[in-house]
The first five atom37 places (N, CA, C, CB, O) and aatype in JSON, in Angstrom:
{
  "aatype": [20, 20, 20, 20, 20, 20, 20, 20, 20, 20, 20, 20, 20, 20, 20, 20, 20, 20, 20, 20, 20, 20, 20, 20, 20, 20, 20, 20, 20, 20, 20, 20, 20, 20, 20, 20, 20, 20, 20, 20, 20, 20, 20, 20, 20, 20, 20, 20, 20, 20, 20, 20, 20, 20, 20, 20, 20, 20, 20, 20, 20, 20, 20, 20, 20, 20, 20, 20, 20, 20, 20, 20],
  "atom_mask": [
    [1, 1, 1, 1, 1],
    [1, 1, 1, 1, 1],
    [1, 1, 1, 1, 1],
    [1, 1, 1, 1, 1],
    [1, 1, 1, 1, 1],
    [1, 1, 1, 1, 1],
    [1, 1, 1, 1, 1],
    [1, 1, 1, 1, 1],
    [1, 1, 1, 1, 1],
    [1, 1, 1, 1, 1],
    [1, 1, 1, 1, 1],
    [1, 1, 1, 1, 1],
    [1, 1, 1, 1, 1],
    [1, 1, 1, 1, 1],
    [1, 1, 1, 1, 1],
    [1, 1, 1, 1, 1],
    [1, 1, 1, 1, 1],
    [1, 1, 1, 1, 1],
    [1, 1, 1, 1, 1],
    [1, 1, 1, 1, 1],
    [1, 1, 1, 1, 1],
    [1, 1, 1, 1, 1],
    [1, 1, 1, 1, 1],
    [1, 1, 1, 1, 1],
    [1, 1, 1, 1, 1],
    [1, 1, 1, 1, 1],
    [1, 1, 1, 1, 1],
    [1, 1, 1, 1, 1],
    [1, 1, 1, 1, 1],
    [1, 1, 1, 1, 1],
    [1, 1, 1, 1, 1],
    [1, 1, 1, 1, 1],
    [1, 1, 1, 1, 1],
    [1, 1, 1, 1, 1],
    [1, 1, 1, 1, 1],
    [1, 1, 1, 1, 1],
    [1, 1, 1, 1, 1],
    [1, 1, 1, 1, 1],
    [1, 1, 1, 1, 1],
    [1, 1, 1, 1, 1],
    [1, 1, 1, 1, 1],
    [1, 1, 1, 1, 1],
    [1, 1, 1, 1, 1],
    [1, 1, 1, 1, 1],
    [1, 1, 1, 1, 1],
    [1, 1, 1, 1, 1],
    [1, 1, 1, 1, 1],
    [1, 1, 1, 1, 1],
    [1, 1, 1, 1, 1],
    [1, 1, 1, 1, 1],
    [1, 1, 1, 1, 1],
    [1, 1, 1, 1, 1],
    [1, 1, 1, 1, 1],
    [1, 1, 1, 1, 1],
    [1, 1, 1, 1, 1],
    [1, 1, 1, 1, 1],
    [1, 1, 1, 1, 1],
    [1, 1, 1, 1, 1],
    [1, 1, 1, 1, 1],
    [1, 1, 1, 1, 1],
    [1, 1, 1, 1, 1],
    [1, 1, 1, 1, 1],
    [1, 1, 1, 1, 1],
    [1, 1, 1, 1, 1],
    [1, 1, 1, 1, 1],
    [1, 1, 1, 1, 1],
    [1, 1, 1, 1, 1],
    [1, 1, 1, 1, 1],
    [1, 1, 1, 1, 1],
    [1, 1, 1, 1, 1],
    [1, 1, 1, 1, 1],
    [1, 1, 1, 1, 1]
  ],
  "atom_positions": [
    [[41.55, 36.55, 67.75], [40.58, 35.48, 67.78], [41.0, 34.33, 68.7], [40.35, 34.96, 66.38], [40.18, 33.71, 69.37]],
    [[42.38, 34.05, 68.7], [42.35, 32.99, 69.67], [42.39, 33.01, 71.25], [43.31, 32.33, 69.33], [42.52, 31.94, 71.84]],
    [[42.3, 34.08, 71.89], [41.75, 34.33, 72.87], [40.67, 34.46, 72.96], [42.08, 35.0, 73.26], [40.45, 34.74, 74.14]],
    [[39.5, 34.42, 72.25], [38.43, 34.46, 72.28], [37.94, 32.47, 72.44], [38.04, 35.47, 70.96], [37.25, 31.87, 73.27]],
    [[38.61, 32.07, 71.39], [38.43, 30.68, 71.58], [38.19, 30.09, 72.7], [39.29, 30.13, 71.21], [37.25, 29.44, 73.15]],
    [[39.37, 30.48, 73.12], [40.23, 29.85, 74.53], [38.84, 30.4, 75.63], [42.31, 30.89, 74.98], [38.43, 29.75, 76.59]],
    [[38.55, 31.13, 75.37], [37.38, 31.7, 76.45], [36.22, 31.1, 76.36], [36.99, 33.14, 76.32], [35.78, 30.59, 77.39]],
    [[35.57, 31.02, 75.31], [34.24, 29.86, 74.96], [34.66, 28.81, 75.75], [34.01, 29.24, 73.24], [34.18, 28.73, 76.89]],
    [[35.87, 27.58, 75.18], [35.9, 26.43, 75.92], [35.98, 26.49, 77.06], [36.65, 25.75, 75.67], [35.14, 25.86, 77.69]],
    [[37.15, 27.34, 77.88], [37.13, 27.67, 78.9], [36.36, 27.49, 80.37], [37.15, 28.41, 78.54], [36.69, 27.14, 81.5]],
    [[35.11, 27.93, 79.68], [33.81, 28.34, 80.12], [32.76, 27.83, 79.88], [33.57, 29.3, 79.87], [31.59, 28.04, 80.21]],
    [[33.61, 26.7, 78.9], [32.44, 26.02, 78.19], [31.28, 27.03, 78.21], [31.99, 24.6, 78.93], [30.49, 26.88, 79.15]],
    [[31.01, 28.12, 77.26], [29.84, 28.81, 76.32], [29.16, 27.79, 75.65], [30.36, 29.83, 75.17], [29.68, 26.75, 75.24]],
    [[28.04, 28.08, 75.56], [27.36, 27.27, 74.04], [27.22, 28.63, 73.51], [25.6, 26.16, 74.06], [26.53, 29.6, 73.82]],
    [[28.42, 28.27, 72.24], [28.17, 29.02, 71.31], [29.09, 28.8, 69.97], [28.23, 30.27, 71.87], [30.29, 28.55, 70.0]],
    [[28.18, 28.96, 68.63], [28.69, 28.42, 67.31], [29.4, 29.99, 66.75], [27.19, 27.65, 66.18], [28.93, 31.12, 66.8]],
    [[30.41, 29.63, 66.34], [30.98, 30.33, 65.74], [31.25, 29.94, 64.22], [31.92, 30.53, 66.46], [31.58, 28.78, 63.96]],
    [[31.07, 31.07, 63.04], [31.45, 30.73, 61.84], [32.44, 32.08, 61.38], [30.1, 30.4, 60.91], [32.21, 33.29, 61.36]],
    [[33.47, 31.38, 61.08], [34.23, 32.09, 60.72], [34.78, 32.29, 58.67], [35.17, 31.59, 61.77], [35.33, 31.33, 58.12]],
    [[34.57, 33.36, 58.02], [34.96, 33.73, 56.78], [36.14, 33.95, 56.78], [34.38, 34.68, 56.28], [36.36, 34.94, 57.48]],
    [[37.14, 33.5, 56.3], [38.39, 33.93, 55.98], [38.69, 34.77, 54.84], [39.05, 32.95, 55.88], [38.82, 34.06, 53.84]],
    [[38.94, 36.57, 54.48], [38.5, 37.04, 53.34], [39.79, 37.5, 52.43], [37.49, 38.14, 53.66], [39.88, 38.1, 51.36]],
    [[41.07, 36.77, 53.62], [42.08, 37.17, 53.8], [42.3, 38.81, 54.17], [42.63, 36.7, 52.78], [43.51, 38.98, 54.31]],
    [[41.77, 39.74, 54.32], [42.31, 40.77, 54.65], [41.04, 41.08, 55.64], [42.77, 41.74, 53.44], [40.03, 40.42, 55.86]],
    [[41.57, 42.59, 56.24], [40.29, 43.17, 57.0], [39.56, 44.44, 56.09], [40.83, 43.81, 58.62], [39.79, 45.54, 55.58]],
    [[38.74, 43.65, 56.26], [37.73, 44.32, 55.28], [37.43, 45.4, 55.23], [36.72, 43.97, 55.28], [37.64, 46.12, 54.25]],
    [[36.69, 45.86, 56.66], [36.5, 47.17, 56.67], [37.72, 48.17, 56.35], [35.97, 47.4, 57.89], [37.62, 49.25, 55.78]],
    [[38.71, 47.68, 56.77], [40.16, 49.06, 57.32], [40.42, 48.54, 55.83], [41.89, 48.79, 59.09], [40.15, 49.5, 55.11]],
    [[40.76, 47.57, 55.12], [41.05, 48.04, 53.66], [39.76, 48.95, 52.88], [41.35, 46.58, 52.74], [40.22, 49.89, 52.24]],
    [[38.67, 48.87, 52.84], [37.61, 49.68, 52.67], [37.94, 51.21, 52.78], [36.62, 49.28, 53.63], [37.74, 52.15, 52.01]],
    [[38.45, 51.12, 53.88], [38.63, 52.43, 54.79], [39.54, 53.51, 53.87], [39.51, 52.01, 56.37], [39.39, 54.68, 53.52]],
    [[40.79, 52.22, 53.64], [41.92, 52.88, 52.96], [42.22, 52.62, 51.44], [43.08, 52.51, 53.67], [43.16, 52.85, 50.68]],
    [[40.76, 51.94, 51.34], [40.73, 52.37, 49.39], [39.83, 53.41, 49.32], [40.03, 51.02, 48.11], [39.9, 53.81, 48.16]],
    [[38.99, 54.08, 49.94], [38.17, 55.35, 49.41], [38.52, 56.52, 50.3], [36.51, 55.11, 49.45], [38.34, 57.66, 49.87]],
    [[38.97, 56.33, 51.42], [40.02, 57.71, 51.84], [41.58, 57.91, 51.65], [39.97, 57.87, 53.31], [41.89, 59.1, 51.77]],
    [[42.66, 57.06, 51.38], [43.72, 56.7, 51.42], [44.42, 56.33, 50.4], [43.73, 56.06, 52.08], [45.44, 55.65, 50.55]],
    [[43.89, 56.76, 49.04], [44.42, 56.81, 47.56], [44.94, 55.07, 47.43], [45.93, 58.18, 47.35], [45.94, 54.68, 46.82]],
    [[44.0, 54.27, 48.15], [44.21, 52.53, 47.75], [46.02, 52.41, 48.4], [44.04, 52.11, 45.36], [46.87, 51.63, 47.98]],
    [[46.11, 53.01, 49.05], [47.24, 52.28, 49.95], [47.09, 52.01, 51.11], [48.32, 52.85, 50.07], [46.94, 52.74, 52.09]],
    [[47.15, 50.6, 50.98], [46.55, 49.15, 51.65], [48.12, 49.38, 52.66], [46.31, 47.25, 50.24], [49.22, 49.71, 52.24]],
    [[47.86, 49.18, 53.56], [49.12, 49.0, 55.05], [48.43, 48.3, 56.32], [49.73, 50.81, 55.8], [47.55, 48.78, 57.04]],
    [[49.0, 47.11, 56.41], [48.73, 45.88, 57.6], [47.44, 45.34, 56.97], [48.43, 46.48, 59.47], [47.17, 44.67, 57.96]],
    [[46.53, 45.1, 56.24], [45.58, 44.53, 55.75], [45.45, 43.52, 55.13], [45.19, 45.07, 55.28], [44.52, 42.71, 55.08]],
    [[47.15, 43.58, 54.26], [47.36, 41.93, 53.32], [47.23, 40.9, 53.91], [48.68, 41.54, 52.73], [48.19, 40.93, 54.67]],
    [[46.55, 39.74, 54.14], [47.08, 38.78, 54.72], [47.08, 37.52, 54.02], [46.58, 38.71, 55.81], [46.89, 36.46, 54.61]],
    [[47.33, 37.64, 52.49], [47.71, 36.95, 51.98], [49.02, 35.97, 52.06], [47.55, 37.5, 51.35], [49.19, 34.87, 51.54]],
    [[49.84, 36.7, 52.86], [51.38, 35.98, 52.65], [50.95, 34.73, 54.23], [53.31, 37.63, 52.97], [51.52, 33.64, 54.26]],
    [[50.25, 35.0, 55.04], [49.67, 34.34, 56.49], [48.84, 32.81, 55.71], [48.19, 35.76, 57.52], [48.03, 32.64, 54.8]],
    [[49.44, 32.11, 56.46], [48.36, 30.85, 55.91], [47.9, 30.11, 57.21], [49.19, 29.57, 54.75], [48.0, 28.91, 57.46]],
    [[47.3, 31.27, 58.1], [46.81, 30.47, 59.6], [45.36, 28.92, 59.52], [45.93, 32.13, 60.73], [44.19, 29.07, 59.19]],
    [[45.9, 27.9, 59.84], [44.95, 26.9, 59.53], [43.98, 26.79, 60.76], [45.69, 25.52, 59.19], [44.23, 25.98, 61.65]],
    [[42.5, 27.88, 60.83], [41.95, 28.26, 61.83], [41.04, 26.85, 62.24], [41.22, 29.65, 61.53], [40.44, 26.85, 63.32]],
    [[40.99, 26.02, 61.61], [40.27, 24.62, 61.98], [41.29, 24.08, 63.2], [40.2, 23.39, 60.48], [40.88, 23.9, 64.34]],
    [[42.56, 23.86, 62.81], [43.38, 23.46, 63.98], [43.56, 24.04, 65.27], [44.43, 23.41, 63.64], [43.83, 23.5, 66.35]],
    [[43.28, 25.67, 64.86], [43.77, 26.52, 65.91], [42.02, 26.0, 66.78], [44.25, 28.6, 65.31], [42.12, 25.59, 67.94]],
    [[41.25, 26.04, 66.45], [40.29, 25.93, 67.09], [40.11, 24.6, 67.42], [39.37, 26.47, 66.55], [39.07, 24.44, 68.07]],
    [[40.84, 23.41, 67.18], [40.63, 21.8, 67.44], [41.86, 22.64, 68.84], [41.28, 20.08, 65.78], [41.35, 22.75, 69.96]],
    [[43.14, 23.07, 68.69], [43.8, 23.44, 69.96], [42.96, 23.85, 71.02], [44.7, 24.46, 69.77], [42.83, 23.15, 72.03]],
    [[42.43, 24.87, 70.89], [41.8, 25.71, 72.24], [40.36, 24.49, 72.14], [41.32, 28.01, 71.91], [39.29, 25.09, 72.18]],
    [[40.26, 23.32, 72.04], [39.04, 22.46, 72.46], [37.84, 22.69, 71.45], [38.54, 22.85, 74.0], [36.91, 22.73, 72.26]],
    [[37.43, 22.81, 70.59], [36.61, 22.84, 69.57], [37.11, 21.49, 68.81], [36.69, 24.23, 68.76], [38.05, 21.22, 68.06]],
    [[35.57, 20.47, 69.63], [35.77, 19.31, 68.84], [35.5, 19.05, 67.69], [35.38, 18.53, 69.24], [36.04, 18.15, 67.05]],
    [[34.28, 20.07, 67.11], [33.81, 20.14, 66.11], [33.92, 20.93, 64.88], [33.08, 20.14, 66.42], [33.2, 21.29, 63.95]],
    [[35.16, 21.03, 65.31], [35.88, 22.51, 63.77], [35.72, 21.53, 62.85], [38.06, 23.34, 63.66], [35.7, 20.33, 63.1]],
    [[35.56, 22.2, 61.45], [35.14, 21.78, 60.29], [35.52, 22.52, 59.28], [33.96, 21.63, 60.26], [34.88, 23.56, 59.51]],
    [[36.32, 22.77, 57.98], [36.17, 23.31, 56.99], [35.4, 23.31, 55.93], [36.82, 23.27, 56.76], [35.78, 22.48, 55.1]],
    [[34.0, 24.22, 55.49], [33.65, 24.6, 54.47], [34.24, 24.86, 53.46], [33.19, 25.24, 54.61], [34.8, 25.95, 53.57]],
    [[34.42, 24.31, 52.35], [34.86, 24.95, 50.98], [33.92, 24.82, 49.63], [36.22, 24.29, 50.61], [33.88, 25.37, 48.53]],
    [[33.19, 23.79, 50.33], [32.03, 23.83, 48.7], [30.46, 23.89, 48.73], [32.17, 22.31, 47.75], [30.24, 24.19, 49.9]],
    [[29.97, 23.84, 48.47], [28.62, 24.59, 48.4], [27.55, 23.52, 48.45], [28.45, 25.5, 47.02], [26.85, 23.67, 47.45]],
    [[27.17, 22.64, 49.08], [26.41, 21.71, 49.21], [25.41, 21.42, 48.22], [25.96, 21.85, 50.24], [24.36, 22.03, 48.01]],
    [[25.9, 20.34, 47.61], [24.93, 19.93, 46.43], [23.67, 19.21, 46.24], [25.51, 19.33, 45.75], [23.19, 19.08, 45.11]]
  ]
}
């Protein structure tokens, strides 16, 4: 992903990005709980605590923002 960043600003794109953090990859754990008897390999990324608001204020995203609650 952060080469991708770096390429929007870059190039200045107009374009919004929203990003879910679900901690793992979804599909390939998917993959390897119903073919792969639920052994999960490179998918955890629980122990990773990447703070993707900053990484994206780095590569020029003035407007990173964290969502966490549900607008009342």
């Amino acid at each position: 992903m952060p080469g991708e960043l770096e390429t929007v600003t870059t190039y200045d794109l107009p374009v919004k990005i929203l990003l879910l953090n679900n901690l793992g990859d979804g599909m390939v754990r998917q993959w390897q709980k119903m073919y792969f008897g639920h052994r999960f390999s490179g998918t955890d990324k629980s122990l990773h605590s990447k703070d993707f608001v900053r990484a994206a204020e780095a590569d020029g995203f003035r407007f990173a923002a964290r969502l966490s609650e549900k607008a009342k």
